[in-house]
C-alpha positions as CSV (number, residue, x, y, z in Angstrom):
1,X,0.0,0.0,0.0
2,X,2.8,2.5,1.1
3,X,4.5,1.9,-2.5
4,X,1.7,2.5,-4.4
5,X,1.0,5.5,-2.6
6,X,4.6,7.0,-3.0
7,X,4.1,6.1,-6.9
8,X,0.8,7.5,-6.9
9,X,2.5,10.9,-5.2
10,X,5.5,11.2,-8.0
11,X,2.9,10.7,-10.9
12,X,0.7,13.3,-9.7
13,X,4.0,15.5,-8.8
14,X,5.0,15.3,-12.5
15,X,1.8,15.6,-13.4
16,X,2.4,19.5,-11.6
17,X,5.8,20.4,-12.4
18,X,6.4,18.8,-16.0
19,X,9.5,17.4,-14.5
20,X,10.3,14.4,-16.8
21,X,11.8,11.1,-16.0
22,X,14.9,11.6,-17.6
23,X,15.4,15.0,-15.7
24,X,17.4,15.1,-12.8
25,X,17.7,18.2,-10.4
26,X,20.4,19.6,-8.5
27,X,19.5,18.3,-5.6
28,X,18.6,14.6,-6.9
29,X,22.1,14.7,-8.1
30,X,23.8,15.7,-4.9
31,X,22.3,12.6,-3.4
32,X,23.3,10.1,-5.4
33,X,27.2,11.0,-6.0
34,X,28.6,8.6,-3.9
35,X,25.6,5.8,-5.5
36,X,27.4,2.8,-7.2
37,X,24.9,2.7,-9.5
38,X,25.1,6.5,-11.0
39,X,27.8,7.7,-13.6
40,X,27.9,11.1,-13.7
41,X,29.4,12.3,-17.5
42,X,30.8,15.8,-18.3
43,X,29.4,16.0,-22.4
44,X,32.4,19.4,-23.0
45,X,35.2,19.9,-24.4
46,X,38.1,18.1,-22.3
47,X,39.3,21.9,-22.2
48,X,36.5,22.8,-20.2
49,X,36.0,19.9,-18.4
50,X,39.5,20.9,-17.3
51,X,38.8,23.9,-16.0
52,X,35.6,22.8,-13.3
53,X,33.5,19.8,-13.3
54,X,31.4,18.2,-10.8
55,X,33.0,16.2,-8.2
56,X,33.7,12.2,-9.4
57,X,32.7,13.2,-12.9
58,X,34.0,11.7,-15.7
59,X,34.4,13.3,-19.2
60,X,33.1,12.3,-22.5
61,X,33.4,15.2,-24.9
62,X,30.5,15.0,-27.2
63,X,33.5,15.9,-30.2
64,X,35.5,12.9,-29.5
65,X,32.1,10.6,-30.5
66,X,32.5,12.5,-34.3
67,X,34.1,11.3,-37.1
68,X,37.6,13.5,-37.9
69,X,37.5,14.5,-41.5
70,X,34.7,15.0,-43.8
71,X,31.6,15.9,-42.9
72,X,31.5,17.2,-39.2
73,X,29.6,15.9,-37.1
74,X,28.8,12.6,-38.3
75,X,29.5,9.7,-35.6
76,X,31.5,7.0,-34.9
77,X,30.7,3.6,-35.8
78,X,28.6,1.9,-32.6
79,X,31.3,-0.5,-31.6
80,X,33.6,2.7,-31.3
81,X,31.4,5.1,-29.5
82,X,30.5,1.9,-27.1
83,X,34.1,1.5,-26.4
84,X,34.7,5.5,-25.6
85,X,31.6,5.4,-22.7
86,X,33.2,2.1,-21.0
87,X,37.0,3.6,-21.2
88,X,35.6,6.2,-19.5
89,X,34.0,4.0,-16.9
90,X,30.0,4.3,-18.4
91,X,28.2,1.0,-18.8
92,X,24.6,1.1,-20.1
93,X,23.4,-1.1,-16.4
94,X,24.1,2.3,-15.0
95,X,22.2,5.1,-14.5
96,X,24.0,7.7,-16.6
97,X,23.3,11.4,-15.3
98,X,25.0,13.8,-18.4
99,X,25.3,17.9,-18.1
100,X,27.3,20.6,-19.9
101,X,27.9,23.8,-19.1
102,X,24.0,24.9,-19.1
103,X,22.9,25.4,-22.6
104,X,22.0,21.8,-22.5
105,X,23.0,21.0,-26.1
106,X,25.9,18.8,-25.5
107,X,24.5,17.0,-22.7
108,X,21.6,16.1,-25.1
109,X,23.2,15.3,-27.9
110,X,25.3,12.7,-25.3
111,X,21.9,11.8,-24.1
112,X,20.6,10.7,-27.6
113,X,23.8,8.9,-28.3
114,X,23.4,6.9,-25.5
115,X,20.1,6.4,-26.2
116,X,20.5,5.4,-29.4
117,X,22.9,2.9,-28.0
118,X,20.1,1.4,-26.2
119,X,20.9,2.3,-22.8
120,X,17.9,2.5,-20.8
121,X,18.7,5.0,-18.1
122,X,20.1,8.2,-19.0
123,X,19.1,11.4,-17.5
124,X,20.5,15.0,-17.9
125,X,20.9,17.4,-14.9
126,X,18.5,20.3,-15.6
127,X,20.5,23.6,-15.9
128,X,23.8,21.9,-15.9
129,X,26.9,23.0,-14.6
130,X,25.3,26.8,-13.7
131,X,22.2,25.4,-11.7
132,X,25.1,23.3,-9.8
133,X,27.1,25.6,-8.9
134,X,23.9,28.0,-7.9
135,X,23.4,25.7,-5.7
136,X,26.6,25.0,-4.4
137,X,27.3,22.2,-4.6
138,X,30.7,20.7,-4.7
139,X,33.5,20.9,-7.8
140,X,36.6,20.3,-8.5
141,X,39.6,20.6,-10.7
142,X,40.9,17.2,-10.4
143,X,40.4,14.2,-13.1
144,X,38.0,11.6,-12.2
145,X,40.1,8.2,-11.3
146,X,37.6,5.6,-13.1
147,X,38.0,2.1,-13.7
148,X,36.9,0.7,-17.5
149,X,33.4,-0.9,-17.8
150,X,31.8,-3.1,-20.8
151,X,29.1,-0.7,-22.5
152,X,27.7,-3.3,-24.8
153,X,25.5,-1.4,-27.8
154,X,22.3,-2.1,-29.2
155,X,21.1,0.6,-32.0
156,X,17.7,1.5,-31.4
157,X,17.1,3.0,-35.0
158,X,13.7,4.3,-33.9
159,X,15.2,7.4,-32.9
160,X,17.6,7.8,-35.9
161,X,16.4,9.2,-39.3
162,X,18.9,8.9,-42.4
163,X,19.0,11.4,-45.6
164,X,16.6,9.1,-47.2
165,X,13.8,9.3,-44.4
166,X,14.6,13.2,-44.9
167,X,13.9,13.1,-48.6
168,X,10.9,11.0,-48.1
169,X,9.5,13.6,-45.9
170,X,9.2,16.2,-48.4
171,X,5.6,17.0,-49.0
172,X,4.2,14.1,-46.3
173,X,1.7,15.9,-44.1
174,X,1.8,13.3,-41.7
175,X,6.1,14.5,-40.9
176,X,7.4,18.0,-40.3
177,X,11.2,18.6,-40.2
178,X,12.4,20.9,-37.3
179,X,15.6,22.5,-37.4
180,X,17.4,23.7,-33.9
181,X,19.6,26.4,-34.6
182,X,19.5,30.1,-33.5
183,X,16.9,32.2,-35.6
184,X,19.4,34.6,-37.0
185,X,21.3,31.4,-38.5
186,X,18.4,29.4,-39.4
187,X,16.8,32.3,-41.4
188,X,20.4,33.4,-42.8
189,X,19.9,37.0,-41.1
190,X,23.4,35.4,-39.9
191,X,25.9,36.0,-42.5
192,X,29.1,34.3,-40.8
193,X,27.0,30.9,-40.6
194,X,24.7,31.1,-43.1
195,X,24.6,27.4,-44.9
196,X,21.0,27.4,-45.8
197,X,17.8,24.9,-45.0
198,X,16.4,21.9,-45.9
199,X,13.6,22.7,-48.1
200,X,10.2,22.5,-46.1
201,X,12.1,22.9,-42.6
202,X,10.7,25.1,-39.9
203,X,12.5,26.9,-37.3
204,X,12.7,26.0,-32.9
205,X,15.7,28.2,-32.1
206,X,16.9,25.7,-29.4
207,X,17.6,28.3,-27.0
208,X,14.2,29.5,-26.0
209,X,13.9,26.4,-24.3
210,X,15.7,27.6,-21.5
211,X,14.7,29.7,-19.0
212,X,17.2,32.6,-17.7
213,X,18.7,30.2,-15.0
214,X,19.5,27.5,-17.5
215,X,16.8,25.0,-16.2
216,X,14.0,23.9,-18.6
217,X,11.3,26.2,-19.2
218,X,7.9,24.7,-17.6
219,X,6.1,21.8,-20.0
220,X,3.1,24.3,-20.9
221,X,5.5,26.7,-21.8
222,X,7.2,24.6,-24.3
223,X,4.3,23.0,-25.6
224,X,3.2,25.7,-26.7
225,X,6.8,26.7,-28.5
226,X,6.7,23.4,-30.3
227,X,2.7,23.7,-31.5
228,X,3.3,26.9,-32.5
229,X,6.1,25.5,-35.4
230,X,3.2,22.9,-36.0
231,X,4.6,20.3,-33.7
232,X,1.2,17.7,-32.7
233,X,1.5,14.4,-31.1
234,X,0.4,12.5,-34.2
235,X,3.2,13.3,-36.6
236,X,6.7,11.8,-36.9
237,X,8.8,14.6,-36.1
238,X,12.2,14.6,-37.5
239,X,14.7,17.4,-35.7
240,X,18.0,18.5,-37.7
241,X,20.7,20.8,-37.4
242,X,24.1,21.1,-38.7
243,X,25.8,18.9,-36.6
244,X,22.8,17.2,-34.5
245,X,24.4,18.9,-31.3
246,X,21.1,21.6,-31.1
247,X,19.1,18.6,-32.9
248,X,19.5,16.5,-29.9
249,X,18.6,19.2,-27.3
250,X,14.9,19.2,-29.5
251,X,14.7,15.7,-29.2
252,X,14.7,15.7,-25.4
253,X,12.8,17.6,-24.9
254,X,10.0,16.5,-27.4
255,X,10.5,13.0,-26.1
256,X,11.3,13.1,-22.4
257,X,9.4,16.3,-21.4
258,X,6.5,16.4,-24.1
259,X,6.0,12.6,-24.6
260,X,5.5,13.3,-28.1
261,X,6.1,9.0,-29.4
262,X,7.6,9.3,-32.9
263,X,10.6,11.9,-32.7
264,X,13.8,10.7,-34.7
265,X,17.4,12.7,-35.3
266,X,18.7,13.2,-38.5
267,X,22.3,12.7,-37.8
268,X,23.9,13.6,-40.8
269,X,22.0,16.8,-40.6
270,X,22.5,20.2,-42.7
271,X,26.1,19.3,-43.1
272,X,25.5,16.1,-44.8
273,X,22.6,17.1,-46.6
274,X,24.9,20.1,-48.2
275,X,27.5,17.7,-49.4
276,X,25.3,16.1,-51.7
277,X,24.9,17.2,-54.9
278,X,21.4,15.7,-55.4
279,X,20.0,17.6,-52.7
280,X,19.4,21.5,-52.2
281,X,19.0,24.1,-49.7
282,X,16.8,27.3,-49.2
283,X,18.7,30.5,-48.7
């Protein structure tokens, strides 16, 4: 009785506050660092993870998962990307818990790796490294001592959309392609990255999904920022980017927060979509 009343409690509390599963506060976190069971991954630069990182963290950089050459952006095979989590002591029985410095794209983009990878529990720390240290909670220069674990992969393609799927899409009512990126470089009003659109792509500037203080804006709130691009429940909703960094961050919050079921990541993205001749872009 006293378990189904403390489930009853949580569903009604997320019912409230819009606070998904896969979203892990500050103070969640803080009491669970010295759990077994959690991994706690740093998703910047090694530069930065240099600098500060949570205490026990270890770092995954979400550039060392990429390809070197070519297209940026484009990932390594699973085998290798399965291989870089467990050097760095991740295993998908874990709980994972990623972060980033608080714009929250590379701790999504980690996220939908690892999800793709077919680990079961990830989360991301809501508001990242800047809601941690609001609330003071403990850091540290030092490298993370880890000892290697077996991540052992298992692609769940449901989540992954290829250039074909993209191509497919043009002129289906039933799928709307979102891209991520800031306004002023989705609509080219950027002229330093202006690359151009896939054709039929609409606009969530990934950064209005944040409130001031880096956490998550309130489930209403982006509802509402989704709809408005024509977002519904009953399409398959294919996110894109350049890179899928700002891709991934859309798919997180479509699929973790919103609920919304059929929500893939063109991986390839602008970039690859640029490098083939057979395809355009709008200006």
């Amino acid at each position: 009785m006293k378990k189904i009343i403390l489930t009853t409690i949580a569903l009604i509390t997320l019912g409230l506050t819009g606070v998904a599963q896969d979203l892990i506060t500050v103070a969640e976190l803080s009491s669970k660092l010295k759990d077994a069971n959690y991994v706690v991954v740093s998703a910047e630069k090694e530069t930065e993870y240099a600098k500060v990182h949570i205490n026990d963290a270890v770092n995954v950089s979400y550039k060392s998962l990429e390809k070197s050459g070519g297209i940026e952006g484009l990932l390594l095979a699973d085998q290798d990307l399965a291989k870089i989590f467990g050097s760095k002591g991740v295993s998908e029985k874990k709980t994972i818990v990623v972060y980033d410095e608080g714009s929250g794209k590379y701790s999504a983009r980690l996220y939908w790796v690892l999800k793709y990878l077919g680990a079961p529990d990830v989360k991301i720390l809501d508001g990242g490294l800047v809601a941690w240290k609001a609330g003071r909670k403990p850091v540290t220069k030092n490298p993370s001592t880890v000892k290697a674990a077996t991540f052992t992969p298992k692609a769940n393609n449901a989540v992954f959309a290829s250039m074909k799927d993209v191509q497919a899409a043009s002129g289906n009512a039933k799928v709307i392609l979102i891209d991520l990126r800031e306004n002023n470089e989705f609509s080219g009003k950027d002229p330093a990255n202006n690359k151009g659109r896939i054709p039929g792509s609409v606009n969530v500037d990934h950064t209005t999904l944040n409130a001031a203080n880096s956490l998550y804006k309130p489930k209403a709130e982006l509802e509402k920022i989704f709809a408005a691009a024509g977002a519904t429940k009953d399409k398959t909703i294919i996110l894109t980017c350049p890179t899928g960094v700002r891709a991934a961050k859309g798919y997180f919050v479509l699929k973790s927060i919103l609920g919304y079921p059929n929500v893939k990541l063109y991986e390839g993205g602008v970039n690859e979509w640029a490098a083939t001749s057979a395809n355009k872009l709008d200006k």
